[in-house]
Structures are given as C-alpha cells and as structure tokens.
Backbone bond lengths (Angstrom), bond angles and torsions (degrees), N, CA, C in turn:
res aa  C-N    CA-C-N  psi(-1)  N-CA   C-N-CA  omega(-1)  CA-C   N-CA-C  phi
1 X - - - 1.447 - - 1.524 109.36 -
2 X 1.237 101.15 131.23 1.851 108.49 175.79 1.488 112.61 -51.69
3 X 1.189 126.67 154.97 1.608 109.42 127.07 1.372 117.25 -142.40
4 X 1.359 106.66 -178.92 1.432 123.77 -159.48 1.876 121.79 -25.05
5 X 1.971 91.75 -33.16 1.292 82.79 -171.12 1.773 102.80 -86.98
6 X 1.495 104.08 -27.21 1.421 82.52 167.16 1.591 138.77 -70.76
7 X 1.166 96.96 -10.09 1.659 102.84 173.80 2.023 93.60 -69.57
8 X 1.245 132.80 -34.28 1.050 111.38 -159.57 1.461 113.43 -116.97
9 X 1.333 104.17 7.01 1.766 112.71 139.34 1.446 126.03 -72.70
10 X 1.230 114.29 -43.30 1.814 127.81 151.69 1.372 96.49 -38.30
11 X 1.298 145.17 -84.81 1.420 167.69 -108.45 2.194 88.36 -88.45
12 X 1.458 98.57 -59.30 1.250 117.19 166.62 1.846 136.97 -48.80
13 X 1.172 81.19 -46.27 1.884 87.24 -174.05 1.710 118.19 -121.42
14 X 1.571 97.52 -5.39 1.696 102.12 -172.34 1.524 94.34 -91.99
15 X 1.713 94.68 121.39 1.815 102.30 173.48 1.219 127.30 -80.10
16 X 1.349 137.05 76.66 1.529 125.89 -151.84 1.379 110.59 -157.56
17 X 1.251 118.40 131.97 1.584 110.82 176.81 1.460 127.10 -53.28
18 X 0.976 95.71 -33.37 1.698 105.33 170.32 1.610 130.84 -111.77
19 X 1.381 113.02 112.72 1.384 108.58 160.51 1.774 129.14 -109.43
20 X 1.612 109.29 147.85 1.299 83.92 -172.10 1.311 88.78 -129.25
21 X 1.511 108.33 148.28 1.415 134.64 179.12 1.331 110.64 -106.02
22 X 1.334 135.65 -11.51 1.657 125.18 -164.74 0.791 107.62 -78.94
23 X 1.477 94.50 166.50 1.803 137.84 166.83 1.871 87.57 46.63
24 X 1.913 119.10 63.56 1.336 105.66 167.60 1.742 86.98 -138.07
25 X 1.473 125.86 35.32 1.291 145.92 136.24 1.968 84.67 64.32
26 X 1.528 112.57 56.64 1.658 125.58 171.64 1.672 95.42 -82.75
27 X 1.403 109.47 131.54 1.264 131.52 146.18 1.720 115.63 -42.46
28 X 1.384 101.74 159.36 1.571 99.07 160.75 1.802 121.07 -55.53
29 X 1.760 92.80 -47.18 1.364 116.84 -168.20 1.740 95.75 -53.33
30 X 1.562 110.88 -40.66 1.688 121.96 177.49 1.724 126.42 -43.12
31 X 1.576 74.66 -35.06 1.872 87.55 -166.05 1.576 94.80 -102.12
32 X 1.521 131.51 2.51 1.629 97.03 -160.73 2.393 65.33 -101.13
33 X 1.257 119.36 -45.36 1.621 101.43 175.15 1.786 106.49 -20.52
34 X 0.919 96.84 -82.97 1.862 123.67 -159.20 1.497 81.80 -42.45
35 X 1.288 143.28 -76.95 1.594 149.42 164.47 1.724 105.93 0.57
36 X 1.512 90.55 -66.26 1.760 98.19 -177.07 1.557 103.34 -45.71
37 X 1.528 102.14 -70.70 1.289 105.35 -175.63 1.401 126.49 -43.28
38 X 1.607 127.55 -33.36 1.179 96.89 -158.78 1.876 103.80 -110.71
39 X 1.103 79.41 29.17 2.079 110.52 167.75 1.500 97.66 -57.20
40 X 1.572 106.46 -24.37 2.079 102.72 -155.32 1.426 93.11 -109.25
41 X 1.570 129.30 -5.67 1.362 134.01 -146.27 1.560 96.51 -94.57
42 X 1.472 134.23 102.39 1.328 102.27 167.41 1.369 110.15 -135.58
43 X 2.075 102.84 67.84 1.250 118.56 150.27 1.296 129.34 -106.14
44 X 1.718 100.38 -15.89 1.240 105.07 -158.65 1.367 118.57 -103.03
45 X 1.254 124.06 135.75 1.779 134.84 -165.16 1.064 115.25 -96.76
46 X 1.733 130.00 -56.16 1.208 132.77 177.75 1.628 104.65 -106.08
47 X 1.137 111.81 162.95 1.533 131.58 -179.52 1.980 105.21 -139.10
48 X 1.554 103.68 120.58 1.308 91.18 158.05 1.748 114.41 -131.44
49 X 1.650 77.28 146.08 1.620 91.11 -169.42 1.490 124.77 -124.57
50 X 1.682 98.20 22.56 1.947 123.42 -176.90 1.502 95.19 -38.32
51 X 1.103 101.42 153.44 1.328 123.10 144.49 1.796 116.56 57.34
52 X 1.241 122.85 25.48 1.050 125.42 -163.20 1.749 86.72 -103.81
53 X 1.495 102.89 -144.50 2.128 119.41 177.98 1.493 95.24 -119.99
54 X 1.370 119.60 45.37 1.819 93.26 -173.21 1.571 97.37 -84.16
55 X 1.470 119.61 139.84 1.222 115.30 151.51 1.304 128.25 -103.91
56 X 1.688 108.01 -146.01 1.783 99.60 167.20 1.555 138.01 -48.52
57 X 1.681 95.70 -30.11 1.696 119.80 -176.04 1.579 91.89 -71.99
58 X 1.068 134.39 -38.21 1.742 130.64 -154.54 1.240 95.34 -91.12
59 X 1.476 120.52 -29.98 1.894 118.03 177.94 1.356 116.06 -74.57
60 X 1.274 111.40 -22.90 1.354 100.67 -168.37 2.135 106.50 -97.78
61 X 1.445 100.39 -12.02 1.487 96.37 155.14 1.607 125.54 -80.23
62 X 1.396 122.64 -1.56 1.150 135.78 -136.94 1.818 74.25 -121.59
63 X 1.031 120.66 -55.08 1.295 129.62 163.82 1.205 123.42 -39.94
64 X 1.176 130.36 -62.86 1.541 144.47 177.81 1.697 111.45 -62.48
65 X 1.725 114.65 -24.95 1.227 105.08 160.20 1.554 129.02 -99.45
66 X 1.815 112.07 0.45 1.303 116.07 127.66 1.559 122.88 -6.15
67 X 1.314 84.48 -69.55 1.833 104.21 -139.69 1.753 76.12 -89.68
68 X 1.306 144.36 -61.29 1.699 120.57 -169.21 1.319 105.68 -80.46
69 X 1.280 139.38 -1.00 1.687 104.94 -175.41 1.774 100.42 -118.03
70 X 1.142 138.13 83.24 1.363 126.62 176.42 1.542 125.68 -37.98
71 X 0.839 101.44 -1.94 1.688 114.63 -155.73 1.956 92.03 -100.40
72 X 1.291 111.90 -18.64 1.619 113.60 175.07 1.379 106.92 -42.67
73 X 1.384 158.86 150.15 1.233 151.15 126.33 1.249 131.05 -109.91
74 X 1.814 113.20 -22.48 1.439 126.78 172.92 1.500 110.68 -150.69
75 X 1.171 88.26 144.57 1.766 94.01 -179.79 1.368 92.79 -150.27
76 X 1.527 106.64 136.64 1.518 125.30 157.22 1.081 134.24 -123.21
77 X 1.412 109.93 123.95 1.678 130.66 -150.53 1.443 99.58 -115.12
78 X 1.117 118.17 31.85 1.719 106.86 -176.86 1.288 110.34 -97.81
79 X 1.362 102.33 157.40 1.449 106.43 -165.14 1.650 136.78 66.57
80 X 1.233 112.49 46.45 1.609 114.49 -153.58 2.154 88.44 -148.19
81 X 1.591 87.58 -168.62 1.553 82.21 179.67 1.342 97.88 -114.87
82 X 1.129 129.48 81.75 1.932 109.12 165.37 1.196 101.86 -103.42
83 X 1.173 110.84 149.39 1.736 121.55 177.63 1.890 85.77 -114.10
84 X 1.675 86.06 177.12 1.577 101.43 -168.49 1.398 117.26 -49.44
85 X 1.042 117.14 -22.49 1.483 112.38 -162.41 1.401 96.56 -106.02
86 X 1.194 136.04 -5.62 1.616 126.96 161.74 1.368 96.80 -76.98
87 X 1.217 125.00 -73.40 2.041 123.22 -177.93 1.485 90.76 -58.00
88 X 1.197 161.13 66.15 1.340 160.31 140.11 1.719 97.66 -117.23
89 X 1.045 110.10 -53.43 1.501 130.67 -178.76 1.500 110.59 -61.48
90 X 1.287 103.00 -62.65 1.844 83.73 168.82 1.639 123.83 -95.93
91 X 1.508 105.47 26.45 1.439 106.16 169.46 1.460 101.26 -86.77
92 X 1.725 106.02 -40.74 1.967 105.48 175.40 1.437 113.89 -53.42
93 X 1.640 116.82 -54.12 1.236 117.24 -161.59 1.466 114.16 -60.87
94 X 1.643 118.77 -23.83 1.426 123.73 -176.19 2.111 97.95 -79.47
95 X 1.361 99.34 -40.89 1.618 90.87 173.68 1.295 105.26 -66.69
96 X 1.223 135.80 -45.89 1.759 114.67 -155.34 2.237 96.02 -87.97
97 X 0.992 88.81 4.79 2.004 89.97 171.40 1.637 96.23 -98.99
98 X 0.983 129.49 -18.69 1.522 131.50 -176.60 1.748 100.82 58.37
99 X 0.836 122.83 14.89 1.600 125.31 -177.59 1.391 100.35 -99.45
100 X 1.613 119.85 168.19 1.949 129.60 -140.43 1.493 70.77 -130.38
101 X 1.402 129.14 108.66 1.384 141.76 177.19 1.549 104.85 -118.97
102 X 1.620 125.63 126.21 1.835 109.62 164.50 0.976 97.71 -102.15
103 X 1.342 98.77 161.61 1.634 126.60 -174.06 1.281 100.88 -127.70
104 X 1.511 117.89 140.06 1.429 119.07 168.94 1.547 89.02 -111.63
105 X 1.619 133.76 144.37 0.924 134.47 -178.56 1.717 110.55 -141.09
106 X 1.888 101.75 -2.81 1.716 105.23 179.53 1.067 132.57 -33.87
107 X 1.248 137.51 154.71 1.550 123.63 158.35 1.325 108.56 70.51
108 X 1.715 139.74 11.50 1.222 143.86 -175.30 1.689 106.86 -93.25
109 X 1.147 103.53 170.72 1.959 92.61 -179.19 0.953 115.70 -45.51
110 X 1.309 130.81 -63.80 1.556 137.40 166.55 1.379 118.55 -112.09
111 X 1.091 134.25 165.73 1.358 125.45 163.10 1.796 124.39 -109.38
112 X 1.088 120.14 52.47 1.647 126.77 -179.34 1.602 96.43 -5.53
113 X 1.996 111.00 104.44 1.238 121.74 147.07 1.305 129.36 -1.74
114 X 1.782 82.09 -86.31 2.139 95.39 169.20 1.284 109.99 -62.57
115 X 1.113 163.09 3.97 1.138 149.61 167.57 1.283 100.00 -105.16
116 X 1.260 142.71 -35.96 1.350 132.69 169.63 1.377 100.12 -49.57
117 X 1.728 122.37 -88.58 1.480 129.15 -174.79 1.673 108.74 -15.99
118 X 1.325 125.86 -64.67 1.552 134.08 -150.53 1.425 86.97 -75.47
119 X 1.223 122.92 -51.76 2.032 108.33 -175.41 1.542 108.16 -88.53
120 X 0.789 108.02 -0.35 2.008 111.98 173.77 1.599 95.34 50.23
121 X 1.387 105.90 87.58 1.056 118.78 -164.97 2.007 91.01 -134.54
C-alpha cells in the first residue's frame, strides 16, 4: 500500500502528462502534500482526483497550484465533496492565471450553474 509520501514522490519525479490520483480515498490534508509537490512538476497537464473526500479545504490548494504550475490543463474533480465556494476558488484562480484550464466538477455537492456554463462543464 502507497502512502502519502509516496504519492508525492510520484507527484515529484514521474515525467508524464498525466497523473492519476482517484478513487485512492486522499484527504484534503492528502491533496494540499501532492499540491506542494507538483508545484516542481512541469510535465504534467492533467491531474485526476475522482472519487476521493476532497472538500472545500482540498479546492482551494488545488487552486493555488492553478495559479504556480502553468503547465495544469485538466483536472478532474468528480465525485468528491466541494461545495460552491471550493469550485468558486478555482474558477478565480483559473481567471486570474488567464490560462484555458477544465474542470471536472460532477457528482460534487452541488454543481454552481455559473461555474458550470464559464468552464463548459
């Protein structure tokens, strides 16, 4: 069985456009590590993060690596708990990066309308 720090030695040294994190039941506290880490990552494009417990606390780190890694292009958040103000949080951070980021946000507590429409989600 993994843990946290190996998910964020993976997160660290694996060169690849895609990493996937789901359905491996990560804490917020899980994802803001892996977050740090993949601050240094600049291979990776999509991130998936289905099916895990992220809530508001896990969006708004998820957010902050928005805003440092340009190299983000997709992330999928489906199936998790964010309420509005976590997808509020990385709807700003993708506007103030001015960069074309998707968001999967399905299956989340709610899904904020306007935030669906603006990421065509």
């Amino acid at each position: 069985m993994f843990t946290i720090d190996d998910y964020c030695c993976i997160a660290l040294t694996k060169k690849t456009p895609l990493l996937c994190f789901g359905a491996l039941g990560l804490t917020d506290a899980d994802v803001a590590e892996l977050c740090k880490a993949l601050k240094e990552n600049n291979t990776v494009e999509t991130l998936q993060f289905f099916s895990n417990g992220i809530t508001q606390v896990g969006a708004y780190s998820i957010a902050a690596l928005i805003l440092s890694n340009p190299n983000i292009k997709n992330i999928d958040l489906s199936n998790n708990n964010i309420d509005q103000n976590g997808q509020n949080a990385i709807y700003q951070a993708i506007e103030k990066s001015q960069r074309a980021v998707e968001v999967n946000f399905e299956n989340n507590i709610s899904v904020n309308q306007d935030i669906r429409a603006r990421l065509s989600i």
